[in-house]
Backbone as CSV, one residue per row, in Angstrom:
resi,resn,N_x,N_y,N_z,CA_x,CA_y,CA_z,C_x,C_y,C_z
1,UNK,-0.607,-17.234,5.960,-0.036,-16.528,4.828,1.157,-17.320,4.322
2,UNK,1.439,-17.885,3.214,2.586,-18.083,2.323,3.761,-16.974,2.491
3,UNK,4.557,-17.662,3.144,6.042,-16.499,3.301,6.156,-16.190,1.820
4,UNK,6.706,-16.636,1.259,7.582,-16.354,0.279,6.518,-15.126,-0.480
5,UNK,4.809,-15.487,-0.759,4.761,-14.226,-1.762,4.028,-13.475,-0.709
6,UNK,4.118,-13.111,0.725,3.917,-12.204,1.469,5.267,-10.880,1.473
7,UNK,6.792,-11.497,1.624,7.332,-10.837,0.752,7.568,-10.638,-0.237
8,UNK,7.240,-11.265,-1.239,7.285,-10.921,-2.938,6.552,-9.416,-2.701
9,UNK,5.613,-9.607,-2.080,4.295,-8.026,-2.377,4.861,-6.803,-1.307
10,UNK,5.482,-7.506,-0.359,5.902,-6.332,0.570,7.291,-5.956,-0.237
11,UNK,7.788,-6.789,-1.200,9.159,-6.003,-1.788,8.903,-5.046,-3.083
12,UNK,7.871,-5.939,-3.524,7.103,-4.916,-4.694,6.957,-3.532,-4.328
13,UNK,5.662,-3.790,-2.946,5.462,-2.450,-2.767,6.187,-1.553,-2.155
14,UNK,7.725,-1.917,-1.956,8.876,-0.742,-1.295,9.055,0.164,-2.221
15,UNK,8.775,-0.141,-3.674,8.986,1.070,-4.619,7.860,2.140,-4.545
16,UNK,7.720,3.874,-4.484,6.984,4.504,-4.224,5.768,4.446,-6.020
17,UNK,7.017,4.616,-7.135,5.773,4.263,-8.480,4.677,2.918,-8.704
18,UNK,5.456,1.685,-7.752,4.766,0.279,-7.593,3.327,0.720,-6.897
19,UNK,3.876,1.503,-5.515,2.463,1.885,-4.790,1.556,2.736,-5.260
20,UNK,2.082,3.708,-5.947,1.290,4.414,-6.919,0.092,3.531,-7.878
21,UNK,0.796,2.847,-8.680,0.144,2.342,-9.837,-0.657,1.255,-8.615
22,UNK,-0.253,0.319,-7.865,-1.854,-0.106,-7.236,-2.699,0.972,-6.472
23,UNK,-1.807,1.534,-6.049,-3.782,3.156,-5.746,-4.189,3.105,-6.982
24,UNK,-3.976,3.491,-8.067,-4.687,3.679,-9.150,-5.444,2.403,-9.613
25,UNK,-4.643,1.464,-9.468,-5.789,-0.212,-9.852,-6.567,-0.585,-8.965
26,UNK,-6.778,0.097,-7.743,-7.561,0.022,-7.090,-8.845,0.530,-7.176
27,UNK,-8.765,1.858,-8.121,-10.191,2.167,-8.560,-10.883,1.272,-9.993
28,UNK,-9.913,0.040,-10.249,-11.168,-0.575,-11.497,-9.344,-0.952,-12.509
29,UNK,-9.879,-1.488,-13.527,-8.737,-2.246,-14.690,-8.424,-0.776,-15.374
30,UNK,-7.421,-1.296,-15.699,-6.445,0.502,-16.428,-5.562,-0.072,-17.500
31,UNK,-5.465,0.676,-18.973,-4.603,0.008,-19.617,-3.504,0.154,-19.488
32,UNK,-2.093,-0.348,-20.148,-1.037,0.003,-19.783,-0.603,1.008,-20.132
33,UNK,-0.960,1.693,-21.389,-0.948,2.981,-21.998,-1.729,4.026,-21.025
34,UNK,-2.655,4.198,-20.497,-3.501,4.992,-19.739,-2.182,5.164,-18.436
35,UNK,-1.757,4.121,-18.053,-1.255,4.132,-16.460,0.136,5.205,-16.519
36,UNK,0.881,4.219,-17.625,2.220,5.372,-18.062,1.873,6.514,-18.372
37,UNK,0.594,7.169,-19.256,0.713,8.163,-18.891,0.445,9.209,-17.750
38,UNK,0.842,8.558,-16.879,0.277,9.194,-15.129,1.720,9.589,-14.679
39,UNK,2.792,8.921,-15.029,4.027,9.056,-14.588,5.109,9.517,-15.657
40,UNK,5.776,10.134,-14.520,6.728,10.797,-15.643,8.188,9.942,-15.878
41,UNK,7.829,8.691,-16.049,9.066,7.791,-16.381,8.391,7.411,-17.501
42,UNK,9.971,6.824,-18.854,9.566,5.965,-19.469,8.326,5.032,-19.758
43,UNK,7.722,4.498,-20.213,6.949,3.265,-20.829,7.385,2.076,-20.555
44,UNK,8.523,2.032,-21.062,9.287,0.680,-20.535,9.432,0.629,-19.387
45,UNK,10.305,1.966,-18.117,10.136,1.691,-17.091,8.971,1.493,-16.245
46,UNK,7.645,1.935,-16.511,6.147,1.289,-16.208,5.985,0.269,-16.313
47,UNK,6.374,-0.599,-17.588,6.175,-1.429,-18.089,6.771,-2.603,-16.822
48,UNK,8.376,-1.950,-16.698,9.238,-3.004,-15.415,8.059,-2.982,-13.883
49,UNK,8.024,-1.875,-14.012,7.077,-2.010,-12.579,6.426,-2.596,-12.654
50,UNK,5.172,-2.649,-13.413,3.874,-3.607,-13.709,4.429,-5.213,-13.843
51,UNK,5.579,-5.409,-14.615,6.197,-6.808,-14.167,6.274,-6.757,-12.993
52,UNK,7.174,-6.095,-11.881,7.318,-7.037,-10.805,6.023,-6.907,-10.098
53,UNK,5.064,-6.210,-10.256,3.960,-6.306,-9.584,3.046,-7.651,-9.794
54,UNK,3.087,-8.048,-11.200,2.340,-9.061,-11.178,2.911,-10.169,-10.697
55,UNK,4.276,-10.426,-11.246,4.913,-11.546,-10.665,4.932,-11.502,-9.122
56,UNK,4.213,-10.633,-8.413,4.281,-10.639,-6.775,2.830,-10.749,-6.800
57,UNK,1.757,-11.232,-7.680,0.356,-11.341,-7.655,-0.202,-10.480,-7.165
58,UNK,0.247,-9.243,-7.060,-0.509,-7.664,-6.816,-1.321,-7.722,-7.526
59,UNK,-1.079,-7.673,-9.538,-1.590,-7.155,-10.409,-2.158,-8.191,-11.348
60,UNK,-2.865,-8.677,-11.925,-2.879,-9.817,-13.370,-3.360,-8.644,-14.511
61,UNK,-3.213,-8.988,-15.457,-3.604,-8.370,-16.799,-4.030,-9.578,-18.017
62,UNK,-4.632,-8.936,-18.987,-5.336,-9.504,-19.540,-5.434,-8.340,-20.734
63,UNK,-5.393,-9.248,-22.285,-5.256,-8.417,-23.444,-6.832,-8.615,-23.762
64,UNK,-7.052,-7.346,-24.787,-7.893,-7.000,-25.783,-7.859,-6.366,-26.634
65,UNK,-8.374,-6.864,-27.628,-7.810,-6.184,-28.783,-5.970,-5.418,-28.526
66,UNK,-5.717,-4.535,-29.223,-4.197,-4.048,-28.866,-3.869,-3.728,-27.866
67,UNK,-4.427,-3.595,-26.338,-4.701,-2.849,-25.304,-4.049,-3.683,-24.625
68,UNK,-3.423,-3.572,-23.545,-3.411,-4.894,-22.001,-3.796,-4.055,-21.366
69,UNK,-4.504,-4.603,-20.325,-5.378,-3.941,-19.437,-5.217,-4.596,-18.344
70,UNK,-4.548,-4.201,-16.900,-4.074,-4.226,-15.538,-4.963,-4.084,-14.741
71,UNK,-5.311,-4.817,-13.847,-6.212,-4.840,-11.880,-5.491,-5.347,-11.368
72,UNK,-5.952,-4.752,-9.929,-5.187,-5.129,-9.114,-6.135,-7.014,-8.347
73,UNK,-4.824,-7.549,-7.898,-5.550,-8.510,-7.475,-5.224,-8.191,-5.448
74,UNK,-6.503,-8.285,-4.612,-5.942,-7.808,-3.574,-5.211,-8.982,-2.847
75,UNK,-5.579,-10.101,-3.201,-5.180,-10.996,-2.564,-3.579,-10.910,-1.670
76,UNK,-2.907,-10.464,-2.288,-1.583,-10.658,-1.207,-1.894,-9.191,-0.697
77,UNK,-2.391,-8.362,-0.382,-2.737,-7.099,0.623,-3.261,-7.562,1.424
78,UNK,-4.444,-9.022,1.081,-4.798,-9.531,2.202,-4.073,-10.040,3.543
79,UNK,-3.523,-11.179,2.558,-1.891,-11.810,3.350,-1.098,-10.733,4.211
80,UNK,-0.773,-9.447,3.753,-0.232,-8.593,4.293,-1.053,-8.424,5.490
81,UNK,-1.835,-7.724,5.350,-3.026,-6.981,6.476,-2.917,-7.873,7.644
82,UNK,-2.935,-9.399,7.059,-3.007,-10.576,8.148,-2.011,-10.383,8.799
83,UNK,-0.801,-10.267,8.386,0.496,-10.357,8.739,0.490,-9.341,9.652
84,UNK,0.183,-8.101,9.701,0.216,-7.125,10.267,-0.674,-6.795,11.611
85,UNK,-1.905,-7.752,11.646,-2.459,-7.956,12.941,-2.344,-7.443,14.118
86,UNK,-1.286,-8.508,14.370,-0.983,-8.627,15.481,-0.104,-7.237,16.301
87,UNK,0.369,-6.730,15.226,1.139,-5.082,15.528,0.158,-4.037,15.716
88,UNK,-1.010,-4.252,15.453,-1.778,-3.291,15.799,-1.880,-2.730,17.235
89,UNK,-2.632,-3.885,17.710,-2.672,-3.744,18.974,-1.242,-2.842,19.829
90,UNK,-0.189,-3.263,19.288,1.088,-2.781,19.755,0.659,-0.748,19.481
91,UNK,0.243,-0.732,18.274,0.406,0.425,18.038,-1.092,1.522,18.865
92,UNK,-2.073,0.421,18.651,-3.164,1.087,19.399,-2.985,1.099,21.189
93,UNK,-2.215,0.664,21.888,-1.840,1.057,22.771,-0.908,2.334,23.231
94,UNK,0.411,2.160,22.101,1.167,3.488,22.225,0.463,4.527,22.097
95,UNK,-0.816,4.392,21.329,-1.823,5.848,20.933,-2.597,6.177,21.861
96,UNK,-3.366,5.226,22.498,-3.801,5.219,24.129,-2.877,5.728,24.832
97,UNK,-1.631,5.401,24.875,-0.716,6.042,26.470,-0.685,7.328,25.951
98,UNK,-0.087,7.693,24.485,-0.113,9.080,24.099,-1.410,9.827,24.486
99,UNK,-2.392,9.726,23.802,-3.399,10.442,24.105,-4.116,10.554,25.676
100,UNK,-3.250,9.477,26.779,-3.685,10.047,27.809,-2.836,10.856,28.241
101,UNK,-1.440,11.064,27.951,-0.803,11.837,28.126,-0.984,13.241,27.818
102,UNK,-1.429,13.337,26.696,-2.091,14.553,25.861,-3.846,15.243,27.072
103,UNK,-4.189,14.430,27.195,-5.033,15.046,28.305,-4.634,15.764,29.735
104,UNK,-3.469,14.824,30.164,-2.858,14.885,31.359,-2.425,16.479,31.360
105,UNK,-2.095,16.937,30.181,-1.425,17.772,29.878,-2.387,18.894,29.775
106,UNK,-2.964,18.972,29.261,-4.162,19.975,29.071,-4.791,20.055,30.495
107,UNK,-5.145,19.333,30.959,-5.813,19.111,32.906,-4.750,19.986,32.716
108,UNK,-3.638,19.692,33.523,-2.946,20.198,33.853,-2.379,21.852,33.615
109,UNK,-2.546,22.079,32.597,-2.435,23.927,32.200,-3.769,24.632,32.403
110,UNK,-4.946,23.489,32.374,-6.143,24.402,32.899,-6.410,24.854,34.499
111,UNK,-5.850,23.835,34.528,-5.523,24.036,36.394,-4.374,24.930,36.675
112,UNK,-3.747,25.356,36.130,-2.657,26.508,36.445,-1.015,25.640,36.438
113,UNK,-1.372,24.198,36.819,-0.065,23.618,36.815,0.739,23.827,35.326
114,UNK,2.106,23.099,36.157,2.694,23.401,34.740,2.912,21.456,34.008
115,UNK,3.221,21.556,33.347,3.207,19.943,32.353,4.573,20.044,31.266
C-alpha cells in the first residue's frame, strides 16, 4: 500500500457525511445534485466533501451534459482492508477468548455454580 494515499482515504473517511456519501456511491454513479439532496448541509458544503474525497481517490467524477456525476473508486478501501489484515486476527482471537468465556459462564449457572 502507498502510505501517503492510504492516509489521504483514512482521513477522508474520519468525516461521518464523507462516509455517508461513499455508502451511497457504493450502490452505482450519483449526481452531485441527487447526493446533496440526501443531506441536510449546504451544496457547497457537499460539494467540499466530494472534493476531499476525490482528491483521496475514494471518488472520480465525470460530466454530462450539465450534470457531474460521482462513483466511488474502491481502490484505496482496498489499500485500507490490506492495511488492516493483520489486526484481524488480533481481534478474532479477543472474540474467541470472549465467547469462551461466555460459555464458561452459562456451563456454569446450568450446573448450579455461580460465574
Amino acid at each position: 500500500m502507498c502510505y501517503t494515499s492510504g492516509v489521504d482515504a483514512m482521513a477522508a473517511l474520519a468525516d461521518p457525511v464523507r462516509r455517508e456519501l461513499v455508502a451511497l456511491l457504493a450502490h452505482g454513479e450519483v449526481s452531485a445534485g441527487e447526493l446533496a439532496d440526501r443531506f441536510p448541509v449546504s451544496r457547497p458544503a457537499v460539494s467540499r466533501h466530494l472534493r476531499v474525497l476525490r482528491e483521496a481517490g475514494l471518488v472520480r467524477s465525470r460530466t454530462e451534459g450539465r450534470h457531474r456525476l460521482y462513483a466511488l473508486d474502491p481502490r484505496p478501501l482496498r489499500e485500507i482492508d490490506d492495511w488492516l489484515e493483520p489486526y484481524r486476527d488480533l481481534w478474532a482471537q479477543r472474540l474467541d477468548a470472549l465467547d469462551t468465556e461466555i460459555a464458561r459462564g452459562r456451563r456454569a449457572r446450568g450446573s448450579g455454580g455461580t460465574a
